[in-house]
N, C-alpha and C positions, 0 to 999 in steps of 0.2 A: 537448595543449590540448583540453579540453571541449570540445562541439560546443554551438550555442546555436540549435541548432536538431534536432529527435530526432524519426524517426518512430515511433508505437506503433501500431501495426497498422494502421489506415486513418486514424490522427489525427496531423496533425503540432502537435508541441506547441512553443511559441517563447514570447518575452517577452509575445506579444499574446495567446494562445491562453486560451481555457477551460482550468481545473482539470482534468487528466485522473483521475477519478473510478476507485478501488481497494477493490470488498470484497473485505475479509478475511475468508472463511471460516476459513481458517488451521482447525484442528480443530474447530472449531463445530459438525460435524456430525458427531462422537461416533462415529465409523463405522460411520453409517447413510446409505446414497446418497439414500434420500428423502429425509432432513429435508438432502444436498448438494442437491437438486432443488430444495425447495424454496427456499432461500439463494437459488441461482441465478436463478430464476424472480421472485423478489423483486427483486434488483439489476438485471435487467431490465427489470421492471415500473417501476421508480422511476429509471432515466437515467441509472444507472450504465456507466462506459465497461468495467469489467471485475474478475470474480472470480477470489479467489488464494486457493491452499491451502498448505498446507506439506508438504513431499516428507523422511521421515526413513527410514534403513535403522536402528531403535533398538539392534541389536546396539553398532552405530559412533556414534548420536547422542549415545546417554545417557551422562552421564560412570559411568563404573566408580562412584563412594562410589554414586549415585541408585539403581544396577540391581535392586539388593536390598530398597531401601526400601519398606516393607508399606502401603499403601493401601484405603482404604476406596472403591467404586468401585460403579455397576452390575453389574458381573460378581460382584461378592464383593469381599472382602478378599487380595488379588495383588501381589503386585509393580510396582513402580512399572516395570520392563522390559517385563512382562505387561500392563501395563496402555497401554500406546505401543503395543506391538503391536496389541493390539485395535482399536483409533482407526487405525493406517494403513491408507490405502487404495494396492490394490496396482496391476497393470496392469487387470488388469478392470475394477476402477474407475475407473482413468483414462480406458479406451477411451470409458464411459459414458459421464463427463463430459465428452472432446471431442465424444463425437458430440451430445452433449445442446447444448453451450454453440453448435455451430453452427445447430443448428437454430433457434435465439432468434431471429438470431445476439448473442451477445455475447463479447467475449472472456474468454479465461482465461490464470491463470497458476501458476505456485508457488515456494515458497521451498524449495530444497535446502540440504539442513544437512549435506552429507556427499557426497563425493564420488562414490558410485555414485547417490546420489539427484539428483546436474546430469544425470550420464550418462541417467540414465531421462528425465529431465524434457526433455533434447535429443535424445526419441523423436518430440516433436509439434510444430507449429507453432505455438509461441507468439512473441507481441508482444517479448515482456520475460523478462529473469530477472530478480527480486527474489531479493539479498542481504539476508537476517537481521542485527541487531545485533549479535547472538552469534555471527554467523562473519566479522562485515565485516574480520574481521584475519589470515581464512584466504586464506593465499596461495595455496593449490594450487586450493581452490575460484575465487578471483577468476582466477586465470591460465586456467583451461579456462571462464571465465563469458564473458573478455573474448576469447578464440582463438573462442568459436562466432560473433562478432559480432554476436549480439544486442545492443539496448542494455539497460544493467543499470540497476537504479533499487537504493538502496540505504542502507538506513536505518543512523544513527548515531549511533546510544541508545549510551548505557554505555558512550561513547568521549571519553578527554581531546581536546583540540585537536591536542595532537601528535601522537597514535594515529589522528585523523584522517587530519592529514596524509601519516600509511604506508597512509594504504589509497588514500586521492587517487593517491600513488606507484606504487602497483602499478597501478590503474585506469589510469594513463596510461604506464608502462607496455607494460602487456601491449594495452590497448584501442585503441580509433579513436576514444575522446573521448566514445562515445557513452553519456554515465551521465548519473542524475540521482541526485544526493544529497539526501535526506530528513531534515531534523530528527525525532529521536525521544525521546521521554522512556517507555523502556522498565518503567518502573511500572505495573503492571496493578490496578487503575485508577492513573492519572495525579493528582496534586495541582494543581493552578490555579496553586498557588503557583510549582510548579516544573516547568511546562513552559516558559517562557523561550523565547517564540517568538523574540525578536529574535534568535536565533540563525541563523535562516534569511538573516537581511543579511549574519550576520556569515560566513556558507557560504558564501554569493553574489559576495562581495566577493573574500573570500579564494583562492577558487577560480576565478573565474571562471564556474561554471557553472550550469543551471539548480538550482531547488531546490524543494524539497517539504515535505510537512510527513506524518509517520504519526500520529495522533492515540490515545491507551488513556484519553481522561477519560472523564469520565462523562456530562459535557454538550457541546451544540451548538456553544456561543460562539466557543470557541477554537479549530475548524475553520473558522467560517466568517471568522473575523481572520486567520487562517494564509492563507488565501483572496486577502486582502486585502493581504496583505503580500508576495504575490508566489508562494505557494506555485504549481507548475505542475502538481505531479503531490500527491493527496491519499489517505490511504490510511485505511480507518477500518474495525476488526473489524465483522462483524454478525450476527446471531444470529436466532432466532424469538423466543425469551423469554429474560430476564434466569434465569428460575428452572430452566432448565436446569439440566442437570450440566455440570460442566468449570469450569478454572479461568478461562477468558477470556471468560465467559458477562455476565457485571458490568459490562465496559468494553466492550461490545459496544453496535450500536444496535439496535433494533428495526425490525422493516420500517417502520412511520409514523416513526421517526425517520430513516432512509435517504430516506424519500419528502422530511420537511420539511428536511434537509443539504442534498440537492441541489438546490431550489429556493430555499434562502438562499442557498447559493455562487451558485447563478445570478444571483439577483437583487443581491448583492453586487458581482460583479464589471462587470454590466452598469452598475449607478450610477455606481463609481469611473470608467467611460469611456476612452478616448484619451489626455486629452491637452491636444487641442486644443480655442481657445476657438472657441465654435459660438452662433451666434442661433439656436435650434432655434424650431420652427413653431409652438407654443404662444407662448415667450414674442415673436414676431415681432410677432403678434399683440395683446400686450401694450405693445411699442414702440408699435407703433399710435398704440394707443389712450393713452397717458399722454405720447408727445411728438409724437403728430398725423405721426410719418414712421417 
């Protein structure tokens, strides 16, 4: 059974709770640590609850037809295998980025795509493991995701309802309940048309448990609806500049667009309110004065 209540690192997130707030560096920093500094320093800066990278051994990532494929890149013209490697970063850089994210302090995380990449990534103290859309139907990865007890948050792009289903299965399972499932429309960038937020009720319902929304469009809107609709955990690439290199540079946001997200979800979720009906102290004062009590 889901738990409907999860903690992530010093945040307990429940039905009533704030959006818990997810940049995705994911590769956005080209594997270069400064411009990870900088990201980090940015989601920071702007209220973000926490930065996630992605964790790949490319030997075991990249499917076999990809490894050969000839790429146009910063380094030259390489192999699409050659060119993953270049972008991961290894334990050095890991060490960096815990020691960096503490000192902020803010959290961190990453996405393992590959079975010695959980093992490394269950070197550090992280809040969470994030499961990718393209492994959410790896069993061996969810059974060693859900044995460390972490709670796992985890997107469900490029999955029927019934493939859902088999990963709900093993989550519960192999787990203690503690996931959050993400609506995702794994399109980099996303269509308006077809991200099909109500899909997040129909997560919630079905399952029981909380839900979330990972965002790849290109605008605001539909993060801060997703917000609105109950999402609890929110995940949204972010970059320096759109004119980067990389492929997930486009459906990324810019540091002013992280600063104006998270202060519409705020201000989104604070209007929607409780609940409950309330004479609040303005219009109190209006009773007042239009029926004299």
């Amino acid at each position: 059974m889901a738990n409907k209540e999860i903690k992530l690192g010093n945040r307990i997130i429940n039905k009533q709770s704030i959006p818990y707030l997810i940049a995705e560096i994911g590769i956005n920093h080209n594997g270069d640590m400064q411009i990870a500094k900088k990201l980090i320093d940015a989601a920071n800066a702007t209220g973000w609850d926490a930065v996630k990278f992605q964790k790949r051994c490319p030997d075991i990532a990249v499917p076999e037809a990809q490894k050969n494929v000839m790429r146009d890149t910063p380094w030259g013209r390489i192999t699409y295998l050659d060119y993953k490697k270049h972008i991961e970063f290894e334990k050095p850089e890991y060490d960096t980025i815990d020691d960096y994210c503490k000192q902020k302090p803010i959290a961190w995380s990453a996405s393992p795509w590959d079975m010695p990449s959980l093992e490394f990534l269950l070197q550090y103290d992280v809040p969470f493991i994030k499961i990718a859309s393209a492994t959410n139907d790896n069993e061996d990865i969810l059974k060693e995701a859900c044995k460390s007890g972490k709670p796992i948050i985890i997107s469900t792009g490029m999955s029927t309802l019934e493939e859902t289903d088999r990963t709900v299965e093993m989550l519960e399972k192999y787990g203690n309940g503690d996931y959050i499932l993400l609506h995702t429309n794994s399109s980099y960038p996303a269509d308006n048309a077809e991200l099909n937020l109500s899909v997040m009720k129909t997560l919630e319902e079905r399952y029981n448990c909380l839900v979330g929304y990972s965002g790849h469009e290109m605008n605001l809107e539909p993060t801060v609806v997703a917000a609105a609709l109950g999402a609890k955990v929110i995940e949204r690439h972010i970059t320096l500049s759109h004119d980067m290199w990389g492929t997930d540079q486009k459906a990324s946001l810019e540091v002013h667009a992280m600063d104006m997200l998270q202060k519409r979800i705020s201000s989104i979720v604070q209007a929607i309110g409780d609940g409950e009906k309330h004479i609040y102290e303005g219009e109190a004062a209006a009773r007042t004065k239009l029926r004299g009590h």
